[in-house]
N, C-alpha and C positions, 0 to 999 in steps of 0.2 A: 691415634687411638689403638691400643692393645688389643690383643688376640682376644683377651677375657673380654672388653666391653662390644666386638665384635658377633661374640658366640653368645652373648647374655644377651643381646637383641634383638637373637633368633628366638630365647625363648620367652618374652615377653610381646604377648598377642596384642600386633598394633590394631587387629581389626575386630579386637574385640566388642565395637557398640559402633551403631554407626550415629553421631552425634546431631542433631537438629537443636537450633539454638529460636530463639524467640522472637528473633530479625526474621530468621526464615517461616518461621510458623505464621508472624504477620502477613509477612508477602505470599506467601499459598491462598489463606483467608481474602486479602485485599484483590488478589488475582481473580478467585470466584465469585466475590463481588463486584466485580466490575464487571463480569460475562455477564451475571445475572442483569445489569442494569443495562447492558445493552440490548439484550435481549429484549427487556421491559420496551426500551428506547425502540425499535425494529417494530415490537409489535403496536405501540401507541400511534407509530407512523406510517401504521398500513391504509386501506380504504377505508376511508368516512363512516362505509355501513358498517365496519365490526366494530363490534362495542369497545369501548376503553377496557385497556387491561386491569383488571383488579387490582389493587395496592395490596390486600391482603394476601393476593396469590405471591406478588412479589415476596414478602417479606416468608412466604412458609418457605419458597424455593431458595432463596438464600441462608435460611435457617437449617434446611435439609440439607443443603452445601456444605455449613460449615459443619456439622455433624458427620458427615459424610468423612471430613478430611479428619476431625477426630478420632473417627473410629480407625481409620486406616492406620494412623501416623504410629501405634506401636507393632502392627504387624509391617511395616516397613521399614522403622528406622531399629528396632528389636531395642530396645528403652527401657527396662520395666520401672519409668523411675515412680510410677506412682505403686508400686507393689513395692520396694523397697521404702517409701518413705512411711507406707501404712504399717509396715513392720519397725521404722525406728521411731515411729510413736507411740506404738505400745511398748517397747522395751523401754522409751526414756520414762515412761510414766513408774519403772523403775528405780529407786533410789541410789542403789549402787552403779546402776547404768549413768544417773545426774551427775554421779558424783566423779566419774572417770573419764565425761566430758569434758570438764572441766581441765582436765590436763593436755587435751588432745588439741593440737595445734594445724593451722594451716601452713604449709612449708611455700615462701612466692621467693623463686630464684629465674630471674627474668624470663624465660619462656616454659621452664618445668613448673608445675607446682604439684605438690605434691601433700602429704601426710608426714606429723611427727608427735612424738609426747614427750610431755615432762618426764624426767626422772629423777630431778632429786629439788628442793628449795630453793636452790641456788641459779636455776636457772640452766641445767644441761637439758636436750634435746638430745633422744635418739629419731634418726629418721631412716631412708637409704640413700647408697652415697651416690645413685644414678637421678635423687632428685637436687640433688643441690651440683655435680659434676662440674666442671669450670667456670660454677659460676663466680664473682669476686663480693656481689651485693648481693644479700640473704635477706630476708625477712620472715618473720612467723609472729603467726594471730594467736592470741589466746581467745579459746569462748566469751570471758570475763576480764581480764586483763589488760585486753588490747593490743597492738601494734610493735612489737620492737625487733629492731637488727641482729642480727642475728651473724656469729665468727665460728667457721668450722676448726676445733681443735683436733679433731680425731675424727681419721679417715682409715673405710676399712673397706678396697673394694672390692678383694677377693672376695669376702662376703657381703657385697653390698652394704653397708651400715654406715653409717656417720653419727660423729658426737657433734652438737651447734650447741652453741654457747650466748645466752642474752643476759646484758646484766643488770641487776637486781636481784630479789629476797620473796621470801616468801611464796613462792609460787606452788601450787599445786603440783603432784606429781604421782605418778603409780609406783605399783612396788614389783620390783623384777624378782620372778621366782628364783629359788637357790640354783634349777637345773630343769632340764625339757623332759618331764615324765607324763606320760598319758598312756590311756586306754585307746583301745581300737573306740573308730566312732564315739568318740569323749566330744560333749558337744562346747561349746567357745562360742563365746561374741569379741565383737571386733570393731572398731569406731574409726572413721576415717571421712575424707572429704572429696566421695567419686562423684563425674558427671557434675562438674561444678559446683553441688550443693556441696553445705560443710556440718560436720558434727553428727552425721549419717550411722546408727545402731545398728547395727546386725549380727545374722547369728550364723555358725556352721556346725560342722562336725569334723573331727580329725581322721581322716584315710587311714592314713601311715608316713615312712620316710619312704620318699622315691631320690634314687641317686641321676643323678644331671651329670652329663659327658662333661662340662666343663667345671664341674666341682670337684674339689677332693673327697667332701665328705655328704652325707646324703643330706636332705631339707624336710619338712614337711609339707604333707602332700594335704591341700582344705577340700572339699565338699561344701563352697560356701559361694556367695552371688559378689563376685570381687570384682571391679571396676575402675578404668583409669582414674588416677585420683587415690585411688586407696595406700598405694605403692606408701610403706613406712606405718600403715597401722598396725597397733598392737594386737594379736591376739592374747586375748584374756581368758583364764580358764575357771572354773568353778570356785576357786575359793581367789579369784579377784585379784590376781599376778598375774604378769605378763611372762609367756612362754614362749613365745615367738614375734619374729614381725615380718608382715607381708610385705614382696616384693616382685611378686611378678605373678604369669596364671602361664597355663601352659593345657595343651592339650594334649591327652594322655588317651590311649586305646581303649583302657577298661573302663574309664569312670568318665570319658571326656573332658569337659572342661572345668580343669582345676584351678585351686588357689596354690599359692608356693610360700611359704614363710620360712626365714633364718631364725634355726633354732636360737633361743638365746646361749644355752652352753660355747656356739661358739663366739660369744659375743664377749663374755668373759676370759676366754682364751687369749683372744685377742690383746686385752687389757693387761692382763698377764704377761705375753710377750712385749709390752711398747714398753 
């Protein structure tokens, strides 16, 4: 492993969410149900003169259980997935938001998975190159599409980035701005697959360029809710080109917890010199 993918893994926050899956939310739930019915069980099996325990009681006190563990489970496992999903339902009820789903691909290279999109008919993928990294079998989803394999042509991991390659025609695709021009605080949405859901909308604002001890040249700095999984979405800007793509988050003293995106300008550099 290189110095670069050493130093690049410092800055990409592993503790950024802490994950609870549906296995475990069953077993927390099945857990409190079962105390509650022992409980039930204790008290039916006391002396003759107390009255049988209510069934109704039973059922509010397992009801207030599982409520209970509800309420807790996002100031515990810090999740916000149902506040990011209520914001990518309004924005997909956007047209040009439907429409650039469409392009936005799930990246599955054996244990990474990650985010990528179309960029041209033919079938290229940009993604980054820390989600696909030694893997030899690719795959990526289209929303509509479906299923195909996926051969990495172009590798860039000084800037993180990679070109994948699926073949076929016709495919949906976005359109890469000429160059990375913005306003302070210029607002962006951004389409990716965090927290295991996929085709996820959301929206930020642009900081500015912060320079990273292990880059040459600076990145963009988000003001946006970026999450494992997102690594390779596109940031999209106001008139509907992609300007950058997300690659890591990083926390920073003055704004906290940030998003990172490679500009594209140097994505075309790139292409230039291979």
């Amino acid at each position: 492993m290189s110095k670069y993918d050493d130093e690049r893994k410092d800055i990409i926050d592993d503790d950024l969410y802490e994950e609870i899956d549906e296995e475990e939310m069953y077993e927390l739930v099945q857990a409190e149900r079962r105390e509650a019915l022992e409980k039930a069980r204790r008290e039916k099996q006391g002396p003759k003169e107390k009255r049988p325990f209510p069934k109704w009681i039973f059922y509010l006190i397992a009801f207030m259980m599982v409520m209970n563990i509800v309420a807790v489970l996002p100031n515990t496992f810090s999740i916000p997935a149902v506040d990011f999903l209520i914001t990518s339902a309004k924005l997909s009820t956007d047209d040009d938001i439907k429409e650039f789903k469409r392009s936005i691909v799930v990246v599955d290279a054996g244990e990474s998975k990650g985010t990528g999109f179309s960029i041209s008919d033919d079938g290229k993928i940009l993604t980054n190159h820390h989600v696909i990294e030694g893997e030899r079998r690719i795959s990526v989803g289209f929303q509509e599409e479906g299923l195909y394999q996926a051969e990495v042509v172009e590798s860039f991991p000084d800037i993180d980035l990679a070109i994948l390659q699926v073949e076929g025609g016709g495919f949906p695709s976005l359109d890469l701005a000429d160059e990375t021009s913005f306003e302070e605080s210029e607002p962006f949405s951004f389409i990716g697959n965090p927290l295991s859901f996929t085709g996820v909308a959301n929206e930020g604002t642009i900081i500015d360029y912060i320079e990273l001890e292990d880059w040459e040249e600076p990145v963009l700095m988000l003001d946006a809710p970026i999450y494992r999984g997102n690594s390779g979405s596109p940031v999209i800007n106001e008139e509907g080109e992609v300007i950058a793509v997300v690659f890591a988050t990083l926390r920073e003293d003055e704004h906290g917890r940030v998003g990172l995106a490679v500009p594209i300008d140097y994505y075309y550099e790139k292409l230039e010199a291979s």
